[in-house]
C-alpha angles and dihedrals in degrees: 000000000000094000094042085055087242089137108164087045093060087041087068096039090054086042093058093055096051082050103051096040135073120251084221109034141105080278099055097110087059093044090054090044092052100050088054094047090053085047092052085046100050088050087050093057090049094246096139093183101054095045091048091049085048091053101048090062095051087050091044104044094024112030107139088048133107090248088041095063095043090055090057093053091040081051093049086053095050088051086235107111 
């Protein structure tokens, strides 16, 4: 959906995985990908508020990761630290 610009799509597709699997589980990795990748979306789609939503719980529950890190820099470029 992201490289057919279909932004908000991706965004809930991203979202549901985030919703049917555990933070800690044997799918966290996916759970932290997918929250960054909504975020990304909703950016994308120009919905500040959402990605920025999206982003904070990948730096709260997630901070010393990889996708962590990436969310904190997503959010310094939304000004929304």
């Amino acid at each position: 959906r992201m490289e057919q610009g279909r932004h908000r799509e991706a965004a809930r597709e991203f979202s549901t995985t985030v919703a049917n699997f555990d933070f800690e589980g044997e799918y966290a990795e996916w759970v932290r990908r997918s929250l960054l990748a909504a975020g990304i979306a909703f950016q994308s789609a120009g919905d500040r508020d959402a990605a920025a939503a999206q982003l904070r719980e990948v730096v709260r529950r997630f901070p010393a990761t990889d996708e962590g890190k990436a969310a904190t820099e997503r959010l310094r470029e939304l000004g929304t630290n």
